[in-house]
Every structure is written in structure tokens, then in C-alpha cells.
C-alpha positions in Angstrom: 18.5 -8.5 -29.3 21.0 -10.4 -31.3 17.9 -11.4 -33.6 15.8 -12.7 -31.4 12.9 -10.4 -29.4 13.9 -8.6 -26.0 11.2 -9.5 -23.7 10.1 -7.5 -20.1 12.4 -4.7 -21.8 11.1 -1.3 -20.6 11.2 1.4 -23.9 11.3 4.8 -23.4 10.9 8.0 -26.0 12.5 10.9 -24.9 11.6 14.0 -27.1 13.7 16.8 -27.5 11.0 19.2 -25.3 7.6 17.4 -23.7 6.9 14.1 -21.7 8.7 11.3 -21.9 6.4 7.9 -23.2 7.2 4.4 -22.1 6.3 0.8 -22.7 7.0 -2.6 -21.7 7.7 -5.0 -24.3 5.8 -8.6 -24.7 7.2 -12.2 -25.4 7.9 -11.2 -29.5 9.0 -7.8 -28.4 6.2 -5.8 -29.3 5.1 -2.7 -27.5 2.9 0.5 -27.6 4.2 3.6 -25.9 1.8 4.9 -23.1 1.7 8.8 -22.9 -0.1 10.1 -20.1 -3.3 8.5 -18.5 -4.6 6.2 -21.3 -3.4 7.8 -23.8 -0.7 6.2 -26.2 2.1 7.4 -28.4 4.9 9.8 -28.5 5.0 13.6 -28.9 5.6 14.2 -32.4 9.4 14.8 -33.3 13.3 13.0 -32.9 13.2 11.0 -29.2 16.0 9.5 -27.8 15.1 6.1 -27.1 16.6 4.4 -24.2 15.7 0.3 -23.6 16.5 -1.5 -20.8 16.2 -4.5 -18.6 17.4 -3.7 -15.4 14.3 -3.6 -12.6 14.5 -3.2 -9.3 12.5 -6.1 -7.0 8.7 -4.4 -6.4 5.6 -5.5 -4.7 1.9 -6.0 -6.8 -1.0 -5.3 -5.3 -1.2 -8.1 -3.5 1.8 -7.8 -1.3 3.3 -10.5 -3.6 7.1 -9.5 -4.7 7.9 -9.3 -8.3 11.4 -10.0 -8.2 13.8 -7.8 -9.8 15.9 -8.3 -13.3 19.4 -7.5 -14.5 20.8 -5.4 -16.8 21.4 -7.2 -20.1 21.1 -4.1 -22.7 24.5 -2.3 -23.3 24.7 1.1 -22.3 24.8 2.6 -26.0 21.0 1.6 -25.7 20.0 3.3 -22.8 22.2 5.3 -19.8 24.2 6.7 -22.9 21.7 5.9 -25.9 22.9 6.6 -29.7 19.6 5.3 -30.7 16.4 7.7 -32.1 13.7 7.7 -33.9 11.5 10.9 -35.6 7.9 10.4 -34.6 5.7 11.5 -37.4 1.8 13.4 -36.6 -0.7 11.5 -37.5 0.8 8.0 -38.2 0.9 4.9 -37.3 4.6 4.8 -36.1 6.6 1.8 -36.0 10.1 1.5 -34.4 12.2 -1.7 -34.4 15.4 -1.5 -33.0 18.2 -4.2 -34.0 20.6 -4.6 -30.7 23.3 -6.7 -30.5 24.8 -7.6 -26.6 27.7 -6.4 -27.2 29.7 -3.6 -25.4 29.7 -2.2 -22.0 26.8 -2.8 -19.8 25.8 0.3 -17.5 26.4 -0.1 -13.9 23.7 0.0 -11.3 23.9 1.3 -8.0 23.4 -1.3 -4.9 
């Protein structure tokens, strides 16, 4: 975001019919979508891809609590996304997004 990569930023593929695929991204913004079980990609075809930031506070396996994380990605990114991207069969896909912070964040229930 803004040129620089969006770290802990969950990425989801929506396709137009089938299963969603998500992903969390790393320190240099990197991810690989996870399908179902281990399996990784997307279904083949446009998805609407929705990236966010916004986490609610959770517990590990431990008991330990992860805290939560605000929302920092405008909503054109993800509760209204503009953004897709056509996943071809058979390839190695690859899909950068370039966001910038501006506009109108979504708003979160309490």
C-alpha cells in the first residue's frame, strides 16, 4: 500500500460460482491462496478480490490472545472491492495489487 508491502493483510478470491480462497500476507506482502484442506490456488476464472486488515482479537492454541488489528485498507479494496483478477488453469498465477490509503475506510461493527 502506497508502495510499500501490506503486511498481516488477509486476501481473498472470490470467483464468480465456487469456493472462496484466502491468504494471509508476509512481511514483503507475499501470499499463496489456500483452497480447501491443503490445497492451494483459486478456481479458475475472474474473482473479486477483497484485502483487508481489520481482525478481530482471538485466542491461539495456547490460551494466549492475539490481539486484534484495525482497518487500514479503504473500502474500494474489500466491503465494496473494484479490484479482480482472471485466474488462468494451469499457471502459475501471480496478482499484485497497487493500493493507495486513500478514500473511505469501511466501518466495523462494535
Amino acid at each position: 500500500m502506497n508502495g510499500k508491502p501490506l503486511a498481516n493483510a488477509t486476501v481473498v478470491f472470490v470467483p464468480e460460482n465456487g469456493r472462496p480462497s484466502g491468504a494471509t500476507t508476509d512481511k514483503e506482502g507475499r501470499y499463496v491462496l489456500n483452497f480447501a484442506g491443503s490445497r492451494q490456488g483459486a478456481i479458475p476464472g475472474t474473482s473479486t478480490v477483497r484485502i483487508m486488515t481489520f481482525r478481530d482479537a482471538d485466542q491461539d492454541e495456547n490460551g494466549q490472545t492475539i490481539p486484534g488489528s484495525p482497518e487500514t485498507v479503504p473500502s474500494r479494496y474489500n466491503t465494496e472491492s473494484t479490484l479482480t483478477f482472471a485466474v488462468e488453469p494451469k499457471k502459475n498465477n501471480v496478482a499484485n495489487f497497487d493500493l493507495t490509503s486513500e478514500g473511505r475506510l469501511a466501518k466495523r461493527d462494535s
